[in-house]
C-alpha positions, 0 to 999 in steps of 0.5 A: 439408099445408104452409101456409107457402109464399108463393109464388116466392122466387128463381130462380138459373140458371148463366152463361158470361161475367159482363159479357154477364150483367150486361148482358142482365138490367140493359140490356135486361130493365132489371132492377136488380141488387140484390146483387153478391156471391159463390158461398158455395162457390166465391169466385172465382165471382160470385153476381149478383142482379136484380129490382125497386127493393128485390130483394123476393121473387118478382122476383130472378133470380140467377146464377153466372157460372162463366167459360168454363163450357159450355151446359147440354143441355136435357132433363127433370128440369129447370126448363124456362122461368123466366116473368116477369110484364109489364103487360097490352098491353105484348108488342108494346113487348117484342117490338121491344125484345128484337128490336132487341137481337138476342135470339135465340127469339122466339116469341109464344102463350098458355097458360091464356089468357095471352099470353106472349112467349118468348125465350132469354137469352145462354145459350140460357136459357129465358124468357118475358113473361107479360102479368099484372095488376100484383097490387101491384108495380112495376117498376124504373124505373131503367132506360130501360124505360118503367113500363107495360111493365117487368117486374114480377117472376116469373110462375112457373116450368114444369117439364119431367118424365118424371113429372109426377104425383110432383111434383104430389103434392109442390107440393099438399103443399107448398099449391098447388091444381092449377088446370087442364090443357092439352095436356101442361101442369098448372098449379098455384096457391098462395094467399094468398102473393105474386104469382109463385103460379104452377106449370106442369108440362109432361109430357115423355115420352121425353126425355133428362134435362137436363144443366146447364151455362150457361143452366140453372137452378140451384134454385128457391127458395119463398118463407116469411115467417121463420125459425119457418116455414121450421122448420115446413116443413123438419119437414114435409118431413122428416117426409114422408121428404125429405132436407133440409138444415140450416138455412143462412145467406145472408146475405139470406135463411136457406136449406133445399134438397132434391131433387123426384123429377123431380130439380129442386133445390128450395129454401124461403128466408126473406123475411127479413132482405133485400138492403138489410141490408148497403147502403142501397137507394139503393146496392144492388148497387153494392159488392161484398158478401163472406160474413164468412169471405171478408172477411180475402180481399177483396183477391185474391177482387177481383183473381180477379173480373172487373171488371162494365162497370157 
């Protein structure tokens, strides 16, 4: 069993317009976009990121905003719901706010005895507010979200799957414990790592698989500390008969990725070396940041990019 797994790392989805993007995670979740660079494969193409003051693991949410890109169709095989964590007592404030800014959705319940606000990002993305304990974070208080209710970073994630048991199987070998079940979910908990530890699975049978688009998750990426562990994880899995990828650069983290049998892209990435590597954290997320082989064309990826309104 894997014992490196720290929990969540990031969570990229795909976007249709760049601008209303930008404008839903900085202006009305109040996250802080940590880094404004682009797709490693496709530079015409912004990949922004948000979270917390410092964009530390298990808060960033990032995007590639593919332009005139259709909606994803919802499905199985997919990440279904990305849940951030918020204070405890703060849904109420959440509910007017994201009412008051006409985000479509909006569904209050529980699951395992959390309460928990859904909601649909600009593309039909699927979310939810989870009231948490803070569990050492803070939240981005740059924004005009007051502190007691800001987000404090992931709560996990909930897959959709025809089979849930196969991918069970790979998160308690990837270290999490199966907790709990209710209804069609099964909730899975890594120990030890950071605050966004959670898993849920929910059994979908008979559904169509998903077919992403804008508004569907990319990859879910797990959280190690280094390089050394991330070495000892892509052995593992290999040696478990997945295939995994070489070892590739980030620039902000170093990167592994392979397919579940539910289909989800997983990816394991390094805490190290950060988002404040190439801007001082006063000023992350301001300037655009290009991958050294893009630099020579800064000047025409700028003018393909289109201008962020702040």
């Amino acid at each position: 069993m894997i014992k490196d797994i720290k929990g969540l790392h990031h969570v990229t989805s795909m976007a249709a317009d760049a601008n209303d993007n930008n404008q839903f995670f900085t202006g009305t979740l109040g996250l802080r976009r940590v880094k404004k660079t682009v797709n490693f494969d496709a530079p015409e193409v912004y990949h922004l990121y948000y979270g917390d003051e410092v964009g530390t693991p298990g808060s960033v949410m990032t995007y590639f905003p593919f332009g005139r890109m259709p909606r994803g169709k919802r499905g199985v095989g997919e990440v279904g719901v990305t849940e951030f964590a918020v204070p405890k007592g703060s849904l109420a404030y959440w509910k007017d706010r994201l009412a008051k800014h006409d985000v479509q959705g909006l569904d209050e319940g529980t699951a395992f005895g959390e309460a928990r606000l859904s909601f649909e990002g600009p593309d039909g993305d699927a979310f939810a507010l989870v009231e948490s304990e803070p569990q050492g974070r803070s939240p981005w208080t740059g924004a005009d979200v007051p502190e007691e209710a800001g987000i404090l970073g992931f709560h996990g994630a909930r897959f959709a799957l025809r089979d849930a048991a196969a991918t069970g199987e790979l998160l308690t070998y990837m270290g999490y414990q199966k907790a709990e079940s209710e209804g069609a979910l099964t909730r899975y908990i890594v120990e030890g790592g950071n605050a966004a530890n959670t898993i849920d699975i929910e059994a979908v049978s008979g559904a169509p698989m998903a077919n992403q688009g804008a508004g569907s998750v990319h990859h879910i990426a797990f959280a190690v500390e280094d390089r050394a562990a991330q070495l000892k994880v892509r052995e593992a899995l290999t040696e478990t008969g997945y295939q995994v990828t070489p070892v590739i650069d980030r620039d902000y983290f170093w990167a592994i990725y392979f397919r579940t049998p539910g289909g989800i892209l997983f990816e394991v990435a390094t805490n190290e070396p950060g988002f404040d590597r190439d801007e001082d954290t006063a000023h992350l997320g301001e300037a655009l940041k290009l991958p050294t082989r893009y630099e020579q064309n800064r000047a025409q990826i700028e003018k393909i990019l289109p201008p962020l309104a702040f």
